[in-house]
Every structure is written in C-alpha cells, then in structure tokens.
SEMARMI-118037 format. One line per 2 residues: number of its first residue (from 1); their letters; for each residue x, y, z of N, C-alpha, C. Coordinates in steps of 0.05 Angstrom, whole numbers. Example, Ala and Ser with C-alpha at 12.3 -4.5 7.8 and 13.67 -1.06 7.14 Angstrom:
2
1 = as = 264:-114:156:246:-90:156:264:-66:156 ~ 257:-45:142:273:-21:143:258:1:157
end
This chain:
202
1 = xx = 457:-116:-130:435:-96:-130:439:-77:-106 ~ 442:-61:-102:444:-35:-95:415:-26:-71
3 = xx = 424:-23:-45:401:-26:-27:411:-2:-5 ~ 388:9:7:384:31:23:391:12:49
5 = xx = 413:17:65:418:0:88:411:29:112 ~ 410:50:115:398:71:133:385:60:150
7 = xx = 390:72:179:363:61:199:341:73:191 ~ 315:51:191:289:62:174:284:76:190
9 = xx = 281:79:233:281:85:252:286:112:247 ~ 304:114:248:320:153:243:308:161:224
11 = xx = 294:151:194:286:170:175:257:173:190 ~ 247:165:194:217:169:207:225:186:233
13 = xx = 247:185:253:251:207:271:265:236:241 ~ 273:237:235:279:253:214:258:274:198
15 = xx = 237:252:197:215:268:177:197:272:199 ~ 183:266:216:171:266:245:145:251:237
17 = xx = 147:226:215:118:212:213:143:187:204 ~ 119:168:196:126:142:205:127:138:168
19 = xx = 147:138:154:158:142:127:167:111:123 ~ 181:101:140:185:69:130:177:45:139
21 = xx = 155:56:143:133:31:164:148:21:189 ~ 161:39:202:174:20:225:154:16:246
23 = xx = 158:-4:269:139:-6:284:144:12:309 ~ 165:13:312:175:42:335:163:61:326
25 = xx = 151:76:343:153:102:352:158:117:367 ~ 174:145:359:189:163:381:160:187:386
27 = xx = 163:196:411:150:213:421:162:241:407 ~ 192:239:401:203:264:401:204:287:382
29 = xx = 200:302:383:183:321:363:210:334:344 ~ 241:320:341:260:334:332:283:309:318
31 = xx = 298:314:296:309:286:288:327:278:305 ~ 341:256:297:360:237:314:386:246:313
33 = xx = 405:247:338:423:252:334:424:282:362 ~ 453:292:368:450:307:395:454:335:380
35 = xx = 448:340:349:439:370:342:411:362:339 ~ 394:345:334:368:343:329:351:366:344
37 = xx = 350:370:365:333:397:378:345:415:368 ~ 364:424:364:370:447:350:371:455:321
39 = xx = 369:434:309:356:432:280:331:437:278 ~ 308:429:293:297:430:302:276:457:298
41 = xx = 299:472:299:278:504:303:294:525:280 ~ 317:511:268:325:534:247:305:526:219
43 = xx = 314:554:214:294:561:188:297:544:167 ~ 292:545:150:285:518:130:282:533:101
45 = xx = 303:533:90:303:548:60:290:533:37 ~ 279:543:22:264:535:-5:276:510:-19
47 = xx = 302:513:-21:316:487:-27:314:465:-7 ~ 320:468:16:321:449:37:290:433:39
49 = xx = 263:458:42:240:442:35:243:422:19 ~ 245:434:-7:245:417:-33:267:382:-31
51 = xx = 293:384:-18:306:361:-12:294:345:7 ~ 280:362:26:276:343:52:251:332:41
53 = xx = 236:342:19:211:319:14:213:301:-5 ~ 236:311:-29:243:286:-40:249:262:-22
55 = xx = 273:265:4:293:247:14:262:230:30 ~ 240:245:29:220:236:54:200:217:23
57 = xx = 192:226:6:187:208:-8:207:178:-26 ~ 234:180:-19:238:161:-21:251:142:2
59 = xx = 247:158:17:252:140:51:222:114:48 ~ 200:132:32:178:118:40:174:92:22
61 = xx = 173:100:-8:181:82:-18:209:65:-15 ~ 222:70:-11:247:49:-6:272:47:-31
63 = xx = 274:73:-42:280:75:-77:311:87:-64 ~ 333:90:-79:364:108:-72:352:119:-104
65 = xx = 369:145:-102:368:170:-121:370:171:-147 ~ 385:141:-158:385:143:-188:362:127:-196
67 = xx = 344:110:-178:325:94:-193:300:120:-188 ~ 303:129:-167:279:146:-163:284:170:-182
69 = xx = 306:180:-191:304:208:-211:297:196:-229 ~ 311:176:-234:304:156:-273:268:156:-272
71 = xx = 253:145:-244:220:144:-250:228:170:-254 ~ 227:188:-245:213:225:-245:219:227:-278
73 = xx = 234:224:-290:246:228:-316:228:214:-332 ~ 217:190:-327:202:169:-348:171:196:-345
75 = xx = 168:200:-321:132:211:-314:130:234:-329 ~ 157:254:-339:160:278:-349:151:274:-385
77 = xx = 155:247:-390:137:238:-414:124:231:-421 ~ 99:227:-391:72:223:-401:56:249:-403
79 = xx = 32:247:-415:13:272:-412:6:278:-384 ~ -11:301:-383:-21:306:-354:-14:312:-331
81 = xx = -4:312:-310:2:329:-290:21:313:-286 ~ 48:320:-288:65:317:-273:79:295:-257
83 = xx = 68:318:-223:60:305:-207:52:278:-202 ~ 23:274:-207:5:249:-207:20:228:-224
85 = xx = 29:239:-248:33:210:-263:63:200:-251 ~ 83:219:-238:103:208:-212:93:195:-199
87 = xx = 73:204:-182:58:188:-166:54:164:-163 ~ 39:158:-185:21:142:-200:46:116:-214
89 = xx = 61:115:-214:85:110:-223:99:93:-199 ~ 96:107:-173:111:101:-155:91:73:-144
91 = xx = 67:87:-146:46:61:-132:33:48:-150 ~ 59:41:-175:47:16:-182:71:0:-196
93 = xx = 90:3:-169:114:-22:-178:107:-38:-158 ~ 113:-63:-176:109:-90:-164:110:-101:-131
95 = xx = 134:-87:-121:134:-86:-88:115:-76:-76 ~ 95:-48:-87:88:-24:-72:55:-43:-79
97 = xx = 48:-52:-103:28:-64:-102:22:-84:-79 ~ 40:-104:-84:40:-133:-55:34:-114:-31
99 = xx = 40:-95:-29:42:-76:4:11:-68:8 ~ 8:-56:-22:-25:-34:-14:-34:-59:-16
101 = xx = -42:-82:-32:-60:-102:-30:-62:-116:-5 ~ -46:-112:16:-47:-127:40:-28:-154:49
103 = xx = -4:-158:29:2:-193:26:34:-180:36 ~ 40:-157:51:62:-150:65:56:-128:84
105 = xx = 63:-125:104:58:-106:122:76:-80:130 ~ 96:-83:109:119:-66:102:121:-66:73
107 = xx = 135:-41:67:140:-49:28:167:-61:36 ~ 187:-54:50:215:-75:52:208:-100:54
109 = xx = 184:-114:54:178:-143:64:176:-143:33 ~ 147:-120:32:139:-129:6:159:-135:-20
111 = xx = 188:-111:-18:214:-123:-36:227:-146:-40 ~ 227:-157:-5:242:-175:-3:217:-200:-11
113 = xx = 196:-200:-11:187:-226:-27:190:-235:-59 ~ 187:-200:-68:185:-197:-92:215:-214:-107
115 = xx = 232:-203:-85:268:-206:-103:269:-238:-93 ~ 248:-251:-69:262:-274:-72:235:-303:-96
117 = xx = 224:-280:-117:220:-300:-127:186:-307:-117 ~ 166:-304:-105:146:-308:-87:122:-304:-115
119 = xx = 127:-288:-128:95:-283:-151:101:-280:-184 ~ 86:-296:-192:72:-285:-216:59:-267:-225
121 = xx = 70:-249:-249:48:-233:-258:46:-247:-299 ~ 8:-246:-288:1:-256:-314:16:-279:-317
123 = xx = 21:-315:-304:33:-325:-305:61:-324:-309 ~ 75:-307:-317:107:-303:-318:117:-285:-286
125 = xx = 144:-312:-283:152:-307:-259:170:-275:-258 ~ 158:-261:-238:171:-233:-243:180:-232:-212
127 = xx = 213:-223:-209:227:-220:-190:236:-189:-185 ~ 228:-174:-198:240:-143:-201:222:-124:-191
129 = xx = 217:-112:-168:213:-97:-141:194:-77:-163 ~ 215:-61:-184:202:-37:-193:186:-38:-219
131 = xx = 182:-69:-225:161:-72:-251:142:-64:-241 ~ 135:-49:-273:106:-37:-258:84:-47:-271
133 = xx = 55:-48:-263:42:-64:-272:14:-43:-285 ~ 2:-66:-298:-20:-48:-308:-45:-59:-305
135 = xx = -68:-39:-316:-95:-56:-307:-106:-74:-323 ~ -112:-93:-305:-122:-114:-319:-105:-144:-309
137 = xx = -71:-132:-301:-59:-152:-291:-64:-171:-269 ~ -57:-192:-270:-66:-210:-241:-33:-219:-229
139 = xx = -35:-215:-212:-10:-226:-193:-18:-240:-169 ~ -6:-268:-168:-8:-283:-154:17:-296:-147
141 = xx = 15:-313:-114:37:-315:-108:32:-351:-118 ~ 73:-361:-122:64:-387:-142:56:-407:-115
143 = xx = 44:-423:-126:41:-448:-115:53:-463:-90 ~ 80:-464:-109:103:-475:-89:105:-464:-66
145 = xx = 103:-430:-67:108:-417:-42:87:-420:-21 ~ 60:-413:-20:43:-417:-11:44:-440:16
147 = xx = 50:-462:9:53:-478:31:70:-470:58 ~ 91:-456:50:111:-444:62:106:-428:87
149 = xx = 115:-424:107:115:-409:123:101:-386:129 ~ 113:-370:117:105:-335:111:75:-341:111
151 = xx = 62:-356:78:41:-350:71:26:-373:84 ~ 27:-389:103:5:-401:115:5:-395:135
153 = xx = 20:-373:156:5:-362:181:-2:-335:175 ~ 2:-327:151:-15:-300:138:-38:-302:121
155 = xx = -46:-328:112:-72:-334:108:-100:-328:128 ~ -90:-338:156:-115:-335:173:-110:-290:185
157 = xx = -90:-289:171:-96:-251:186:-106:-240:153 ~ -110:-251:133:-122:-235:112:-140:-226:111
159 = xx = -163:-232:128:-184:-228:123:-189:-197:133 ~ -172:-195:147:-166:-162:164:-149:-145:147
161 = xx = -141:-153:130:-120:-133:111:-135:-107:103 ~ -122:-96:92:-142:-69:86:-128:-66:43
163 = xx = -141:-61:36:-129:-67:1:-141:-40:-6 ~ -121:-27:-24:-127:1:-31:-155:-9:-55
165 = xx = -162:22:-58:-188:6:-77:-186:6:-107 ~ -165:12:-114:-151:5:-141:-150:-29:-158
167 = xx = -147:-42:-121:-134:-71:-121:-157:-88:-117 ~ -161:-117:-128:-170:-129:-114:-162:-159:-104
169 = xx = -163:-170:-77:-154:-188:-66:-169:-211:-57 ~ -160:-227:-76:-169:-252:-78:-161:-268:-51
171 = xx = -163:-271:-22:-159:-278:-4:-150:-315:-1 ~ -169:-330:-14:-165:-353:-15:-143:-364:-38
173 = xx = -143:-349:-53:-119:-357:-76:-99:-344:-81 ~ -96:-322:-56:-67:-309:-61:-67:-287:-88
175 = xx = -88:-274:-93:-85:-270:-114:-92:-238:-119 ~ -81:-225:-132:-81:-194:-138:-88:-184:-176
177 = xx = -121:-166:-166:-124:-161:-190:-124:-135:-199 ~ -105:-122:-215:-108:-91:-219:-125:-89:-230
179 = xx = -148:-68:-212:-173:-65:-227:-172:-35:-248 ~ -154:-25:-244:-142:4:-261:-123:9:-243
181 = xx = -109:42:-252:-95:58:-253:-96:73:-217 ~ -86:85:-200:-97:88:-171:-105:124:-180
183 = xx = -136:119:-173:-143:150:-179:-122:175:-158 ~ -132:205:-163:-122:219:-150:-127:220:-120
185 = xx = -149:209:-108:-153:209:-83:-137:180:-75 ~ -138:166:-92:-116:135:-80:-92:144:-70
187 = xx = -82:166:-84:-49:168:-81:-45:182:-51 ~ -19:179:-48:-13:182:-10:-13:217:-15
189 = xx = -26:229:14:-33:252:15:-9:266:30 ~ 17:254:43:41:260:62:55:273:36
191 = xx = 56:267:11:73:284:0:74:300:-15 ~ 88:325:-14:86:344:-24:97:352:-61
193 = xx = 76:339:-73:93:330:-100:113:350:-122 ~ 97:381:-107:97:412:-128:129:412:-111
195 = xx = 136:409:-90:163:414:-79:179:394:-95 ~ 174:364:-98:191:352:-111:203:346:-145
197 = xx = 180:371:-154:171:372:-176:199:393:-182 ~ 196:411:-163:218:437:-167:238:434:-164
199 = xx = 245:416:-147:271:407:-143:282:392:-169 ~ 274:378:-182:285:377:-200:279:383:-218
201 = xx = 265:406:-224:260:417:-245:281:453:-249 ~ 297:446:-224:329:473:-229:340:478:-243
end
C-alpha cells in the first residue's frame, strides 16, 4: 500500500498552518528549505494557487494524487455542488471519522489504527482508511482491542475530546454513531475548494 512518507513538519512550514496535525510549530512566516524567504515574496500565478491548495488539502487529509483525484472524480457524479460533495467525501472516510470523533489525535494515528485492524463498522471488521461511511452507521472499536494499551490510557482523556457534531461518541463503549451526512458549516473552512475545483477542471 502506497504511503506519503514527506516530513508532515515541512508541509505545515510549506502551507504556513498546521495541515498535518504536527505538534511542532515554526514561528517562521516562509517554507522550509534556504530559498524559503525568497519564495516567500514571489508572485503566485493562478495555476500555482490552484496546485498549492490541492497539495495543502491533501497534506491534510493524508491522501497521494491518484486516490485523491479518483475521490474528486467519484463527487463529479453526485448532484449538487461540486465542491461540498468533495468535501463531504473526504470527511467521511473511515480514518477521518475515528479523528473528528475524538478516538485519534492525528488522522495518521487515526490510519494507522484503522489499517491495523482496531474497528468495526456495523459489526463487520473494516481495515480500509478510505471506506466511507454512511448515516446511521455505528463503528466501534472490537473488543479484543480495547484492553490494550492505546485504548485504556485513552479512556480516562475522552471525556475532553471534542466530536464534530455530525458524530456521536459513545465514550464508555468505544463507540461511533453517524448521526448524518457533515452539514456545510461542519466542513473544514482552510480550504479553498473553487481553486481545487479548477484545477482539475483544465
């Protein structure tokens, strides 16, 4: 399987916000690297916008370019905007769920539980990062795992989690219920969707 090995560090000095949940932060107002200040201040062509916010929306999600064009391609055949149903698409694969519900504090955590096997959706064991789920589904982590490490010194910090309000989190049973679809105000406000829209729409 095919994985983004990039320093997450540099894409968040790159984009100048914090794009892959890293816990560093740079003060420095220019990307990484000894042209970074001088990149810094040149002009920025219509195309370049348009690349630098795709590369920044999928720094954030955690996607490389053929799984993320293939979503953009599936969203171009639903009804309705575009945009949103990309969106909408992106925040509701299986990894990105575990993340907004609170049961990872990174979506790379949130992947890496997903691929090693950690939940059920709707009782069937689902291992695949970018299944996406629907409303009404319940995902829970199995049994077995629970005892484990991870999830018994992350039991007593759940109660502080923050769960988008799409989701709801069953705290004592590990458990995640899609209560629908994530409205238009759910979806993340950092990206610029009409630029990513154009970019591949050349």
């Amino acid at each position: 399987m095919a994985r983004n090995l990039k320093p997450r560090y540099k894409a968040s000095r790159r984009f100048g916000e914090n794009v892959a949940d890293t816990l560093k932060q740079s003060k420095k107002n220019y990307p990484a690297g000894m042209h970074g200040p001088k990149k810094a201040f040149t002009k920025t062509s219509e195309y370049g916008r348009q690349l630098q916010e795709k590369q920044k929306a999928k720094a954030i999600y955690g996607m490389l370019e053929k799984q993320f064009k293939l979503t953009f391609e599936k969203s171009t055949k639903l009804p309705g905007d575009l945009g949103q149903n990309f969106l909408t698409m992106l925040e509701t694969r299986l990894d990105n769920v575990v993340y907004r519900a609170g049961l990872a504090q990174t979506r790379r955590l949130a992947r890496q539980l997903v691929n090693h096997g950690h939940f059920i959706v709707d009782g069937v064991s689902t291992d695949i990062p970018s299944f996406r789920v629907q409303p009404g589904q319940v995902i829970k982590v199995k049994d077995n795992k629970i005892k484990k490490g991870y999830w018994s010194a992350l039991a007593e910090k759940l109660g502080k989690a923050e769960t988008a309000g799409w989701l709801s989190l069953d705290v004592k049973n590990f458990t995640i219920t899609v209560n629908s679809l994530p409205n238009k105000e759910d979806l993340p406000a950092n990206i610029d969707m009409p630029l990513i829209v154009d970019f591949y729409s050349r």
